[in-house]
C-alpha positions as CSV (number, residue, x, y, z in Angstrom):
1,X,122.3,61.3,54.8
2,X,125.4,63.1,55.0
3,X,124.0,66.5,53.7
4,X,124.1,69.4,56.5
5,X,120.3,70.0,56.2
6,X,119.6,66.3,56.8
7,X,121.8,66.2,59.6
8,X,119.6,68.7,61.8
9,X,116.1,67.6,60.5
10,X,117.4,64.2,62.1
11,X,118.6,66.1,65.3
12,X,115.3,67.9,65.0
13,X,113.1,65.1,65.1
14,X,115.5,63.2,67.8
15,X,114.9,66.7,70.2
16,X,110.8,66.4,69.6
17,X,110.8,63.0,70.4
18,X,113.0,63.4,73.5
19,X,110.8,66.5,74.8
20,X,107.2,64.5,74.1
21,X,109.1,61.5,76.2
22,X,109.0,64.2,79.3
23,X,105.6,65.4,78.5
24,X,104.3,62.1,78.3
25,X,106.0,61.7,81.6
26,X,104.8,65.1,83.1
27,X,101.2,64.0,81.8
28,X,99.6,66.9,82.5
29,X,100.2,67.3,85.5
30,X,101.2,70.8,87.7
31,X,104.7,72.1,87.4
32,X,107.4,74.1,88.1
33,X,109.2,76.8,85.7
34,X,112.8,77.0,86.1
35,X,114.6,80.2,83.7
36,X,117.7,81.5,83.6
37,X,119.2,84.3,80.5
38,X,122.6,84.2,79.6
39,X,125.0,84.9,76.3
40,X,126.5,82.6,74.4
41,X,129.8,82.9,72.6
42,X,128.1,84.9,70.0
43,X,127.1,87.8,72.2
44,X,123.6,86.3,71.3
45,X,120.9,86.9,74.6
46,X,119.6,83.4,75.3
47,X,117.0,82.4,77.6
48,X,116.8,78.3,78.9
49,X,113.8,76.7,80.4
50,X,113.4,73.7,82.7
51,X,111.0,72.1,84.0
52,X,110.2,71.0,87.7
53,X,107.4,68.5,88.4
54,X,106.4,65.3,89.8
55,X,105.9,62.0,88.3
56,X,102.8,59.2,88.9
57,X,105.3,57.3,91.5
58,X,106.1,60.5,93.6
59,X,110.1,61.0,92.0
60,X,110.9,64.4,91.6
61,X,111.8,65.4,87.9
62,X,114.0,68.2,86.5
63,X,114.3,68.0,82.9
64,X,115.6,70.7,80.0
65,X,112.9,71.3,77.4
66,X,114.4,73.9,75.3
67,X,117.0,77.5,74.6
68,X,115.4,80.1,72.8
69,X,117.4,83.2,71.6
70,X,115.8,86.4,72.8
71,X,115.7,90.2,71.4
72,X,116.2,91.3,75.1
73,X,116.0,90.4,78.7
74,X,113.2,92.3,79.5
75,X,110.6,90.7,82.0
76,X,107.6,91.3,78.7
77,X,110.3,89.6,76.2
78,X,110.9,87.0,78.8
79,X,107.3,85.9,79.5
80,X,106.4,85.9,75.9
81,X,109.6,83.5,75.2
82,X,108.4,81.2,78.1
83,X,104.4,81.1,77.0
84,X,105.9,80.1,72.9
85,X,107.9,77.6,74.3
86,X,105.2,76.6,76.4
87,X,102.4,76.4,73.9
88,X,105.3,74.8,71.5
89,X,105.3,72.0,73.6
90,X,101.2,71.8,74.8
91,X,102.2,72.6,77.8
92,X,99.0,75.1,79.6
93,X,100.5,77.8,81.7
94,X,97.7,77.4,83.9
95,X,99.3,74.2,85.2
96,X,102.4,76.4,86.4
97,X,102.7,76.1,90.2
98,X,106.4,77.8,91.2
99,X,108.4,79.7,89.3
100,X,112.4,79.8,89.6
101,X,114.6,82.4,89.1
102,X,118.1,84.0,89.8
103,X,117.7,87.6,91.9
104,X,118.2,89.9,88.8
105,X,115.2,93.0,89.2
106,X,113.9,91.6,85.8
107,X,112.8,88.3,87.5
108,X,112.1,89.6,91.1
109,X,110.6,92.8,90.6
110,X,107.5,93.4,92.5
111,X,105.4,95.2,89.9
112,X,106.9,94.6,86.3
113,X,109.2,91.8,86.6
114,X,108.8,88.4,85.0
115,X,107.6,86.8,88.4
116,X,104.8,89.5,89.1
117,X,103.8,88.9,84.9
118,X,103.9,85.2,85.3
119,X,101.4,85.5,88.6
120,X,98.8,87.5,86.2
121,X,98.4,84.6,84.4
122,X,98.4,82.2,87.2
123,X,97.9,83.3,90.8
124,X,99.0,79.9,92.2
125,X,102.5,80.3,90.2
126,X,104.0,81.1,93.7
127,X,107.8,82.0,93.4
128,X,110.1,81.6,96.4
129,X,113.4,82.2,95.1
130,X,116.1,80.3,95.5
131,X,115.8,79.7,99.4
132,X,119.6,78.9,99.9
133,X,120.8,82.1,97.6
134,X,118.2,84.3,100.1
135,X,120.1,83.4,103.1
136,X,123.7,83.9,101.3
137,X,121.9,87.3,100.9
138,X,120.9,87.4,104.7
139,X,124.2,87.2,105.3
140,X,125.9,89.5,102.9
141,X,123.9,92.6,103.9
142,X,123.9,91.6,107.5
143,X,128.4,91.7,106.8
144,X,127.9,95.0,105.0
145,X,125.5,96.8,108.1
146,X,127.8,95.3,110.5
147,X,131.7,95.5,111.0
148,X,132.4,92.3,113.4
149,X,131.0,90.2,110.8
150,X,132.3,91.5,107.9
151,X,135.4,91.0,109.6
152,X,135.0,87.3,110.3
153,X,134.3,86.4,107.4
154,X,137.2,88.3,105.9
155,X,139.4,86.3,108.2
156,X,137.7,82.8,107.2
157,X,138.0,83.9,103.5
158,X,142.0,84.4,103.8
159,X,142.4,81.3,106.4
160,X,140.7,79.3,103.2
161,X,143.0,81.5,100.6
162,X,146.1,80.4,102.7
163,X,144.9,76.3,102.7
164,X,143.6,76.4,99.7
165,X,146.2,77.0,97.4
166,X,148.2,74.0,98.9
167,X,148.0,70.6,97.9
168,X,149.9,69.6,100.9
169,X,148.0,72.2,103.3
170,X,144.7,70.5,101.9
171,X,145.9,66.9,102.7
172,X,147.6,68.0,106.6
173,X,143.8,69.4,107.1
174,X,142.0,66.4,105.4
175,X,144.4,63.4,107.8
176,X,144.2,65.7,110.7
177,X,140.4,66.2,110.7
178,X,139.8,62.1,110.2
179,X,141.9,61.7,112.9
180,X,140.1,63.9,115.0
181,X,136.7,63.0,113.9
182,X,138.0,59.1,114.5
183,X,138.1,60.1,118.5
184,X,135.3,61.5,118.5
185,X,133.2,58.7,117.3
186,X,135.2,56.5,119.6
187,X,134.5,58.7,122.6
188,X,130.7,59.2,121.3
189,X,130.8,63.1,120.9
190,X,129.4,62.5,117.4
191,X,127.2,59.9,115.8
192,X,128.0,58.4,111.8
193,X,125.3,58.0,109.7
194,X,124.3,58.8,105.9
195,X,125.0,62.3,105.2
196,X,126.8,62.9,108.4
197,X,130.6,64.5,108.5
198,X,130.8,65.2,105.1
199,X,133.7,66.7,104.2
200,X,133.0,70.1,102.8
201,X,135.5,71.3,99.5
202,X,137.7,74.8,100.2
203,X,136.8,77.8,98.3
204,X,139.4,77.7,95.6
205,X,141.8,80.7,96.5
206,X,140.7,84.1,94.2
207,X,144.4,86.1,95.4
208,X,146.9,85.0,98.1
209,X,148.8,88.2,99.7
210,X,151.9,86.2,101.4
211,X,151.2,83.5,103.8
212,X,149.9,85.3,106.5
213,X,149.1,81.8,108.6
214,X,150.4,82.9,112.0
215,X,148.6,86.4,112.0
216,X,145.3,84.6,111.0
217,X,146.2,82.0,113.7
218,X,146.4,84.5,116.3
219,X,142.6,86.3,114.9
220,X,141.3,82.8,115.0
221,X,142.4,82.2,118.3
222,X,141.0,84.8,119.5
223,X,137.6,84.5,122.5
224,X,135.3,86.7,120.2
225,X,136.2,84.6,117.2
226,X,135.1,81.7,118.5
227,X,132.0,83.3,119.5
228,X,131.2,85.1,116.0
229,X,132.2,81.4,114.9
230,X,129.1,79.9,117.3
231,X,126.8,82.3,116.7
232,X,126.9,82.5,112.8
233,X,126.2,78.3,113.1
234,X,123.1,79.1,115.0
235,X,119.2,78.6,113.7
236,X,115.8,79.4,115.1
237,X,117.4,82.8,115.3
238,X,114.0,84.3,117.3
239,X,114.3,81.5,120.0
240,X,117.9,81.8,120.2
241,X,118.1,85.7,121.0
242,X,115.4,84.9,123.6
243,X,117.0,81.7,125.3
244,X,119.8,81.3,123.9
245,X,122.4,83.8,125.4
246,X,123.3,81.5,128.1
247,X,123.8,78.4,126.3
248,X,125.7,80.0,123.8
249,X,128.1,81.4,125.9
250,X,128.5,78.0,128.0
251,X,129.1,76.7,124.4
252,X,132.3,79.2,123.4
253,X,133.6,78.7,126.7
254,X,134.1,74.5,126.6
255,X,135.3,75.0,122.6
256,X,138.3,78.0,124.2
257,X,138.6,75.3,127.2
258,X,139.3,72.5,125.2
259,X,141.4,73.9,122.7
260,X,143.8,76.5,125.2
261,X,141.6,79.8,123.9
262,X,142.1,82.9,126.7
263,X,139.0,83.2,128.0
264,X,138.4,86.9,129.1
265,X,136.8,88.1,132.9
266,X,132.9,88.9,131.6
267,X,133.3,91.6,134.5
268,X,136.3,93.5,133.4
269,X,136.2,96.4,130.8
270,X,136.2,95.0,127.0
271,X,139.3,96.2,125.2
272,X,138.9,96.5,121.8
273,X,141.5,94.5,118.7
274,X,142.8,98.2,117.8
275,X,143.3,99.4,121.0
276,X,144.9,96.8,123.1
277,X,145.7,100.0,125.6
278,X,142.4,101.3,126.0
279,X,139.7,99.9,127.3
280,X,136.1,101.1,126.5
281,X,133.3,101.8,128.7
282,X,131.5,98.2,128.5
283,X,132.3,95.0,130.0
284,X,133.2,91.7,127.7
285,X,129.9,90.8,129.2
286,X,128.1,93.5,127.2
287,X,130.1,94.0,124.7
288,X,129.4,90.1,123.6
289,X,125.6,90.1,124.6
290,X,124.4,93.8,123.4
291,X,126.9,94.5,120.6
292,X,127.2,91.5,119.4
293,X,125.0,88.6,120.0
294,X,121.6,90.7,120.3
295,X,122.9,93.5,117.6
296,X,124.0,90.5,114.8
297,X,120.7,88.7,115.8
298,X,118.3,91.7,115.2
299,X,119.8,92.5,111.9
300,X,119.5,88.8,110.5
301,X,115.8,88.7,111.6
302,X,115.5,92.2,109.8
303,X,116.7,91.0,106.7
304,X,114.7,87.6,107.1
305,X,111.5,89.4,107.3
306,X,112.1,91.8,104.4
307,X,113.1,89.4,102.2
308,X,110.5,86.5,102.9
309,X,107.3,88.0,102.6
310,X,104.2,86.4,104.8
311,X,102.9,83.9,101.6
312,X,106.6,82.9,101.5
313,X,107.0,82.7,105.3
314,X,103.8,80.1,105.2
315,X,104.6,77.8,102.3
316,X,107.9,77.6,104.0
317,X,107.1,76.7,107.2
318,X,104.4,74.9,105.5
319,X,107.0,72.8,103.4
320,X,108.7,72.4,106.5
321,X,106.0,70.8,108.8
322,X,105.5,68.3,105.7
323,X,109.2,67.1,106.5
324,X,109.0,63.3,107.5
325,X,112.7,63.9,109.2
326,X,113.1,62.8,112.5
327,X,109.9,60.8,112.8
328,X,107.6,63.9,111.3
329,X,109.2,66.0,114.5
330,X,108.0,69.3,113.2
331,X,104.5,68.2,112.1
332,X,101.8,71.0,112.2
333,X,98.2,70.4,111.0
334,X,97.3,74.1,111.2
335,X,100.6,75.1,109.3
336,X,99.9,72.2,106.2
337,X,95.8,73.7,106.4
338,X,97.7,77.1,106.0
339,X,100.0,76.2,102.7
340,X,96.9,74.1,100.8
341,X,94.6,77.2,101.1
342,X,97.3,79.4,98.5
343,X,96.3,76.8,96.2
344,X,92.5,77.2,95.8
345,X,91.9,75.4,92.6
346,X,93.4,72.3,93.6
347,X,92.0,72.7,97.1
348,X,88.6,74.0,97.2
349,X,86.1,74.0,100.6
350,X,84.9,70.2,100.3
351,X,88.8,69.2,99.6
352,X,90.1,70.8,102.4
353,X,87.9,69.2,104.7
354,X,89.2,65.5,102.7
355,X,92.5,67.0,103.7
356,X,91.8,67.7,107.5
357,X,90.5,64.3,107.7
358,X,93.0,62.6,105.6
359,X,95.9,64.6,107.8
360,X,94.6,63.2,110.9
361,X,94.1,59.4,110.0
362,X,98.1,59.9,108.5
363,X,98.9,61.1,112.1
364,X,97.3,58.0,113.4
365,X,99.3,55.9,110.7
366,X,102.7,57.7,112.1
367,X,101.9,56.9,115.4
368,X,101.3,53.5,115.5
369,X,103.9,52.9,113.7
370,X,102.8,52.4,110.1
371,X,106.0,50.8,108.2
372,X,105.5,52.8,104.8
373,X,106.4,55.6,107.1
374,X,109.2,55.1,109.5
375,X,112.4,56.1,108.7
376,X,111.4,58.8,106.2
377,X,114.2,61.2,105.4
378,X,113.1,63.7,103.5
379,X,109.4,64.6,101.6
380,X,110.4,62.8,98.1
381,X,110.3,60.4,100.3
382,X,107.0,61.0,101.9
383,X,105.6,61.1,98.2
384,X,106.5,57.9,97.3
385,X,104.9,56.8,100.5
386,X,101.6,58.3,100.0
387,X,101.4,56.9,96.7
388,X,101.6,53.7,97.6
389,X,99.2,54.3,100.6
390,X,96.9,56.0,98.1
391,X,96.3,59.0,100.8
392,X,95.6,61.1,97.2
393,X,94.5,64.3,99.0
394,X,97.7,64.6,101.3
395,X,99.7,63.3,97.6
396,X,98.3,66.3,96.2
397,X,99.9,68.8,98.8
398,X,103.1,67.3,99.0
399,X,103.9,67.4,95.0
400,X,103.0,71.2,94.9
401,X,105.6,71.4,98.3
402,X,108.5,69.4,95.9
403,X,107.5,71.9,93.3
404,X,108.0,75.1,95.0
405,X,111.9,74.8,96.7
406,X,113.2,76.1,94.2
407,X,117.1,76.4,92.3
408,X,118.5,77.3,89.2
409,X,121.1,74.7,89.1
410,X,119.8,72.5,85.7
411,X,119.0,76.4,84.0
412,X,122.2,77.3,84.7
413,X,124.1,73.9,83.9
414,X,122.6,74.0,80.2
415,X,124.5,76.9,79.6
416,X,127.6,75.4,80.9
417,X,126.6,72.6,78.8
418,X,126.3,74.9,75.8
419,X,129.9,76.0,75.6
420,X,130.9,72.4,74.6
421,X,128.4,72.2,71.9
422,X,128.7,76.6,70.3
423,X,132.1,77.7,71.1
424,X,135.0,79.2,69.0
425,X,135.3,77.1,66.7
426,X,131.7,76.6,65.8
427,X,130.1,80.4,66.3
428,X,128.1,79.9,63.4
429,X,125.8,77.6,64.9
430,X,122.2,78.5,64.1
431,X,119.6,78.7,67.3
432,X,117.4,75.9,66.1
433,X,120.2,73.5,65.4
434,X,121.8,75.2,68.9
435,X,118.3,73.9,71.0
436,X,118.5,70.6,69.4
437,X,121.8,69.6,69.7
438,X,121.5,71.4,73.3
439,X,118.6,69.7,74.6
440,X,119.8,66.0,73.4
441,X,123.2,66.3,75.0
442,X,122.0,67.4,78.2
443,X,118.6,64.9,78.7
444,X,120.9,62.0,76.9
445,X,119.0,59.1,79.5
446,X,115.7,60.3,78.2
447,X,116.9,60.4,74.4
448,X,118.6,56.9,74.9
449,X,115.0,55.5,75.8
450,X,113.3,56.8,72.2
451,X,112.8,54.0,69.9
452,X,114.6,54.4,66.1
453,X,111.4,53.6,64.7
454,X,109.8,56.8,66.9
455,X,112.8,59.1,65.5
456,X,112.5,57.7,62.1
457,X,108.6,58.1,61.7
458,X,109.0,61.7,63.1
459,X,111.9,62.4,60.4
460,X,109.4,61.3,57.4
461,X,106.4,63.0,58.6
462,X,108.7,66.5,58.2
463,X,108.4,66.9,54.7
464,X,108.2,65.5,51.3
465,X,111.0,62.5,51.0
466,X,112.3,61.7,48.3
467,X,113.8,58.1,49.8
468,X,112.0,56.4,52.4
469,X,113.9,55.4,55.8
C-alpha cells in the first residue's frame, strides 16, 4: 500500500468515483461547458474543464471534472481535448447548451475558433461570454476612444493607489463611510436590506508616485468630475441619452450642493483644465451635454452593439425578463417566447404553445399572489419554485437561462488550485496523477460523500490483485 504506483491507482479510482458522483447528479441532463488553458510550473499547456448544469431540485451546479495536458492551444486541439474528456466521462456533446470562455481569438473567433467549432457540433451550444468581462471591455475601449474618461478613471485609479496602500487610510475611509451611511439610514436616504451597502474591497495599489492626495482632492472636487462620476453609474444607456439629460444634471448639482462643489454658470463659456485662461467657444452647458454626456453615451451604445450580437441581445434580455426580482418587474411574455425558440430541440411547435399557456397561468399565479413566488430574488430561485409547482415547460426554460450566464471563475480557480498540488518542489508530477490529485482537492464535498466500499471495489476491478482489499 505504500508503493508509488499503488498510491495513484487509489487516487485514480477515488477521482472516477468522485466524477461518476457528478454525473449521476447531472443525470443526463443539458449543460454548460466552462474551459480555460493555462501552463503549469512545467511550461506544460494545460486545458481545465467544468461543468455548468442544473440539478432535479433546481440548484445550480459548477463542478471540475478533469485537466488534460494539451500539444497546443489551438481552437482544433481544444475541441478535440474537450469531446475525449467528454466521451471519457459519457457525457454526449449534444447535451451542451452554453459554452464559457475567456476573450482569447482562439475561443471567440467568429469562423475558426473553439466557440464557432463547438456550434458545428451543436447549434444550441450558445456562447455569451463572460457578460461582466464584456462590459469591463465596454468600458476600456470606450476610455481609449475618448480622453475625459480615460482621465477619470486615471484619477480614481491613483485616488485608490493613494488609500490603498494604507492600513490607516483604509480604516479613516471604512469608520468614516459607517458613520455616514449610519445618517443616512436614520434620515431614510437609503434603505438596509440583504445585499445592500456592501462594502466594496480597494484595488490593491500596482505603483504609488508620492502621495499626491491634495492634487487628486482638488480633480475630484471638481463639477465635471462629479458628473463623469454620475454618468459612468448610469444604466438603460438608450433611455438615459433620451430622457435623461435633465435628471442627471439635477442629480450632479444636489451631490456639488451638499458637499460645497463650485458649481459653474451653464451660460458662461466652458474653460477647459489646461487652460484655466482661455475659454473655448462652447458653453458648460454644451460642453457637458454634446461633448460629454451625448459623446460618452453614443460610444458605449457603439461598443454594446458590436460586441453583443442580436442572438445574444435576446437570450439576454430574455434571461432578464425571467428575473423574479422585484415582484417579476421586468416580465415579458414576447421576450421569454423569443429566448425558447433558439432552442428548437427542446422547444419544438406543440411545446411552445405548452409554454405560452403555461407563461400565462404563471402570470396569474404571480398576481394573485401565489406564496411559492413572492419574494423571489433571483431565477435559482424561480427554479426551485417551479419545481415544486411542477410548471415543467417554464422549468425547462429557466435551467437553459442558469446555464448560459456564463464565468470562468471555477476554470480558472483549478489552476490556482494546481499550484498547491505541482509546484517546485514536485515538477515531476505526471498529468494523470496531476488530474487526479487535481480534481479530488478541488470537488473535496463531493469526494467526502463516496463510500470506501465504492472506492475500494473500483480499486480491485483495475487490474489483476494479487491481495484482496
Amino acid at each position: 500500500m505504500t508503493s508509488p504506483k499503488i498510491q495513484k491507482d487509489i487516487v485514480s479510482a477515488c477521482t472516477q468515483e468522485t466524477v461518476k458522483a457528478i454525473i449521476n447528479d447531472l443525470d443526463g441532463n443539458y449543460f454548460e461547458i466552462l474551459v480555460d488553458e493555462s501552463k503549469d510550473i512545467s511550461h506544460h499547456e494545460k486545458m481545465s474543464l467544468a461543468l455548468l448544469y442544473v440539478d432535479k431540485k433546481g440548484q445550480v451546479n459548477e463542478p471540475f471534472i478533469g485537466l488534460v495536458r494539451v500539444g497546443d492551444t489551438s481552437a482544433k486541439s481544444l475541441k478535440e481535448a474537450i469531446l475525449s474528456l467528454l466521451m471519457k466521462h459519457s457525457l454526449s456533446p449534444s447535451k451542451i447548451r452554453g459554452q464559457g470562455y475567456d476573450g482569447a481569438s482562439n475561443m471567440q473567433e467568429k469562423i475558426n475558433g473553439l466557440k464557432a467549432l463547438i456550434l458545428q457540433e451543436t447549434p444550441s451550444a450558445h456562447c455569451i461570454h463572460y457578460f461582466a468581462h464584456q462590459l469591463q471591455l465596454t468600458l476600456i475601449a470606450v476610455a481609449k476612444k475618448y480622453k475625459e474618461v480615460e482621465t477619470f478613471f486615471a484619477i480614481v485609479a491613483n485616488v485608490l493607489n493613494v488609500i490603498g496602500v494604507s492600513f490607516k487610510r483604509r480604516d479613516k475611509l471604512r469608520d468614516h463611510q459607517a458613520e455616514l451611511l449610519e445618517q443616512l439610514l436614520e434620515s431614510g436616504e437609503v434603505q438596509s436590506g440583504k445585499g445592500l451597502n456592501q462594502e466594496l474591497g480597494l484595488q490593491r495599489p500596482v505603483t504609488l508616485v508620492g502621495l499626491q492626495a491634495e492634487a487628486f482632492l482638488s480633480k475630484i472636487n471638481s463639477f465635471e468630475f462629479v458628473f463623469m462620476l454620475h454618468l459612468m453609474l448610469k444604466d438603460r444607456l438608450q433611455q438615459m441619452r433620451n430622457e435623461g439629460w435633465k435628471s442627471l444634471i439635477e442629480e450632479v448639482s444636489l451631490f456639488c450642493a451638499k458637499h460645497d462643489i463650485l458649481v459653474p454658470n451653464m451660460e458662461e463659456f466652458y474653460i477647459p483644465e489646461k487652460s484655466k485662461r482661455r475659454p473655448s467657444s462652447v458653453t458648460y452647458s454644451h460642453h457637458l451635454r454634446v461633448e460629454l454626456f451625448y459623446t460618452v453615451i453614443d460610444l458605449q451604445l457603439q461598443e454594446f452593439n458590436s460586441r453583443f450580437d442580436i442572438v445574444s441581445g435576446n437570450l439576454l434580455l430574455g434571461m432578464a425578463s425571467l428575473n423574479p426580482a422585484n415582484s417579476f418587474a421586468n416580465f415579458d411574455k414576447e421576450r421569454i417566447m423569443t429566448l425558447a425558440k433558439y432552442y428548437p430541440d427542446e422547444f419544438g411547435e406543440l411545446k411552445l404553445q405548452d409554454l405560452s399557456h403555461q407563461l400565462d397561468t404563471f402570470i396569474l399565479h404571480m398576481k394573485h399572489g401565489d406564496p411559492r413566488f413572492s419574494d423571489l430574488k433571483e431565477i435559482g430561485d424561480l427554479a426551485k419554485a417551479l419545481v415544486e409547482a411542477n410548471l415543467v415547460e417554464a422549468y425547462s426554460l429557466v435551467k437553459l437561462t442558469l446555464i448560459l450566464p456564463v464565468a470562468t471563475a471555477t476554470v480558472e480557480r483549478a489552476f490556482s488550485s494546481m499550484k498547491y498540488i505541482k509546484d517546485e518542489l514536485r515538477s515531476n508530477i505526471g498529468d494523470a496523477f496531476l488530474n487526479d490529485c487535481l480534481v479530488c482537492y478541488f470537488e473535496k464535498e463531493v469526494f467526502a460523500n463516496v463510500t470506501n466500499d465504492a472506492i475500494i471495489d473500483h480499486f480491485q476491478s483495475m487490474r489483476t490483485r494479487r491481495v484482496q482489499v
